[in-house]
C-alpha positions, 0 to 999 in steps of 0.5 A: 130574299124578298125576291124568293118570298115572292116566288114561293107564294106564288108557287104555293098558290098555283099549287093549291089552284092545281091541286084541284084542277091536275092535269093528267098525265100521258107521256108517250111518243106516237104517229099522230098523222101518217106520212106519205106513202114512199116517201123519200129521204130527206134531201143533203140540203134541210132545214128545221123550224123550231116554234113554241105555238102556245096561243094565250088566247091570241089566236086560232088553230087555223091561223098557227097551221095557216103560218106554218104552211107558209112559213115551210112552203119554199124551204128544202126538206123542212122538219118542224118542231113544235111546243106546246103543240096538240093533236088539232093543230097536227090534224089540221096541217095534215102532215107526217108527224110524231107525237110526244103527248105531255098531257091533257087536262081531266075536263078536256080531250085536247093533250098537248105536248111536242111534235117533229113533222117531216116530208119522211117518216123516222126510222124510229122515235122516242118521247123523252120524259122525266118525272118532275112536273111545273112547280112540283105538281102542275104540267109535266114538259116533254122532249121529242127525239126522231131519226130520220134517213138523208141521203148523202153525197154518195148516194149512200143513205146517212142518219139525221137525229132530230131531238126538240124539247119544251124545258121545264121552266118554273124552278129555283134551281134548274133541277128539272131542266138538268134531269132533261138535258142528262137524258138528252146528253146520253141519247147524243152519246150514242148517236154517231151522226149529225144532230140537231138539238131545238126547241124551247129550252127556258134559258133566261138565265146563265145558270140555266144556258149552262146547263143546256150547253155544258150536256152538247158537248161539241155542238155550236148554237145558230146564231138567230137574226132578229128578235127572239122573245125571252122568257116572262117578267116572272123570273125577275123574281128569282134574278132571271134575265127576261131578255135572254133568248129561250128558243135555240138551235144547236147543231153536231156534224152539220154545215149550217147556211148562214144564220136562222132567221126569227120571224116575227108574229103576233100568234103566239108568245113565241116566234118560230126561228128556222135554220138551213143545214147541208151535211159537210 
């Protein structure tokens, strides 16, 4: 009960801190960077990169664009999928993306939201939305879904869906999460292809990994070599697990190449993990 106390004076003072400063709203999917002009398919060999680049003040635009230049340079057709990215940050890499803008605050330019970046442009992509905002009033999150053209063994062109998603994350009861995930399950019902399910989910309790395996049915989690950072010690107010991992890759239909790799950096909050796949 003291726990929940906690929480909820906590909650009502961001409230009140962000009654007066509200961010605005945007929630729309666009090209935020052309891509290459005749650009190929991607290849049967891929790999996905799944980064929360939140800086918390401890680094720059140039050292998170800097890390992901090297971190993709070697790797087979890489997509990149990126919380809490914004338009400096795509602008900066200079690659073909797409844009799901979350919002920006009213006293800034700057709107932060997730991206998919890939060596092709998608055949087509939608923001994923919900309207439920952080603490009930605060940040909206955002998912991100785009197809993409791979060519197959056969040389006939196969589709890939990619979807990342940045979970909401301040919640008793993962009501908000669950509204994401439903929207995310029916979007992989209709989908008959491989797919590719990551990003920053929130999970840093069972209740909340369970309402994020139980909407991909027939999809199996990458396990990850190293150290993924949890969740903040914030949620041990509500009975959270700050050590379970809240970065994930899922997969459908796809062969992965052994298990995704953490690398550790002190860029951000979170560490990009990345994943090879080939279709079967």
């Amino acid at each position: 009960m003291k726990k929940r106390i906690h929480l909820i004076l906590i909650a009502f003072s961001f409230q009140v801190f962000f009654i007066i400063t509200a961010c605005s709203p945007v929630q729309e999917a666009r090209e935020a960077f052309p891509y290459p002009d005749e650009a190929p398919t991607l290849s049967p060999t891929f790999s996905v990169v799944t980064w929360n680049v939140a800086k918390a003040g401890k680094s720059s635009v140039g050292e998170i664009t800097n890390f992901i230049e090297a971190l993709s340079s070697d790797l087979p057709s890489p997509v990149i999928a990126l919380q809490e990215a914004t338009g400096e940050i795509l602008d900066t890499l200079g690659r073909g993306a797409h844009f799901a803008d979350s919002f920006h605050w009213w006293w800034s330019d700057t709107h932060s939201g997730v991206a998919l970046l890939a060596p092709t442009a998608p055949i087509d992509a939608r923001a994923i939305k919900v309207n439920r905002r952080e603490l009930g009033c605060t940040t909206p999150k955002m998912g991100l879904a785009a197809t993409y053209p791979i060519s197959g063994h056969d040389a006939a062109t196969q589709r890939l869906l990619v979807v990342t998603l940045h979970g909401l994350n301040f919640e008793i009861s993962p009501t908000g999460l669950s509204a994401q995930m439903k929207k995310i399950h029916t979007l992989i019902s209709e989908f008959h292809g491989p797919v590719v399910v990551c990003g920053d989910f929130n999970t840093w309790s069972a209740e909340r990994l369970a309402v994020v395996t139980m909407a991909l049915p027939d999809f199996k989690e990458v396990p990850v070599n190293g150290l993924r950072p949890g969740a903040s010690q914030v949620v041990s107010f509500i009975g959270g697990d700050a050590q379970l991992p809240i970065d994930r890759i899922f997969y459908r239909g796809l062969v992965p190449a052994g298990p995704a790799t953490a690398v550790p950096t002190p860029l951000s909050d979170h560490v990009p993990v990345m994943a090879q796949f080939s279709l079967p």
